[in-house]
N, C-alpha and C positions, 0 to 999 in steps of 0.2 A: 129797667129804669134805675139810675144812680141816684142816692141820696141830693147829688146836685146838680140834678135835673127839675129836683120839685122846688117852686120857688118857696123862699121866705116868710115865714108867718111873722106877724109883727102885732106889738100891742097897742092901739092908736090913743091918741090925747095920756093917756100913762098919768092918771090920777092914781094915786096908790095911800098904803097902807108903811110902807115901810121902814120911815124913820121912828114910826111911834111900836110897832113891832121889833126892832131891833131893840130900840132905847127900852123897851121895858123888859126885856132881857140881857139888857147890861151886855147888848154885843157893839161895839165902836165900828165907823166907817175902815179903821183902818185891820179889825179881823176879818172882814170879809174880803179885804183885799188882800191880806195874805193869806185867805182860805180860798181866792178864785181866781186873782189875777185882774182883776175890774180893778181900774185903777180908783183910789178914793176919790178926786175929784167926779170920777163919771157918776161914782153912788151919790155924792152929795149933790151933783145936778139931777139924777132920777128925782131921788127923794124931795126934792123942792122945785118938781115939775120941770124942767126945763129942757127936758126930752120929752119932746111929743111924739116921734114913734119908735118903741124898745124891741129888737128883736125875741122874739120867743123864746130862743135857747139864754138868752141873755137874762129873762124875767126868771124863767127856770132856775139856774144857778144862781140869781140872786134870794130869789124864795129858799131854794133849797141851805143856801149858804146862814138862814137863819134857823132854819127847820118848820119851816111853811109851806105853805100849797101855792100855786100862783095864783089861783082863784081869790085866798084870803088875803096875799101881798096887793096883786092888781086886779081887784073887783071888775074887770070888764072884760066882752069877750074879744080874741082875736081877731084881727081883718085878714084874709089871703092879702097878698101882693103880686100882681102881676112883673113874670119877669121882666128887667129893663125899667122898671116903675121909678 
């Protein structure tokens, strides 16, 4: 089985932690976009909810981009996604 064979994990409703995690380490929207390639509009739509479902790899590197867990950035668990979904 190929890594894209297995469908997409995703994190639903994408309440989070983020903008007050970054802000209180003095990281701006615009270093994690030149530390990830997310563009800053997309973080400032995560961080002020307006993506209701964030791919996994996506919450990943943005956790990781501040030096967090995804657990502590987006406090909920993942949903599978049926492919085609």
């Amino acid at each position: 089985m190929l890594d894209s064979d297995i469908p997409p994990r995703y994190i639903w409703g994408v309440d989070n932690n983020l903008k007050e995690l970054r802000r209180a380490k003095g990281i701006r929207q615009e270093d994690i976009e030149a530390k990830t390639g997310i563009s800053q509009p997309m973080i400032s739509a995560v961080e002020n909810g307006h993506i209701k479902r964030l791919p996994l790899d996506t919450a990943r590197t943005l956790a990781d981009a501040i030096g967090e867990s995804v657990d502590d950035v987006f406090p909920v668990d993942p949903e599978p996604v049926a492919q085609g979904a």
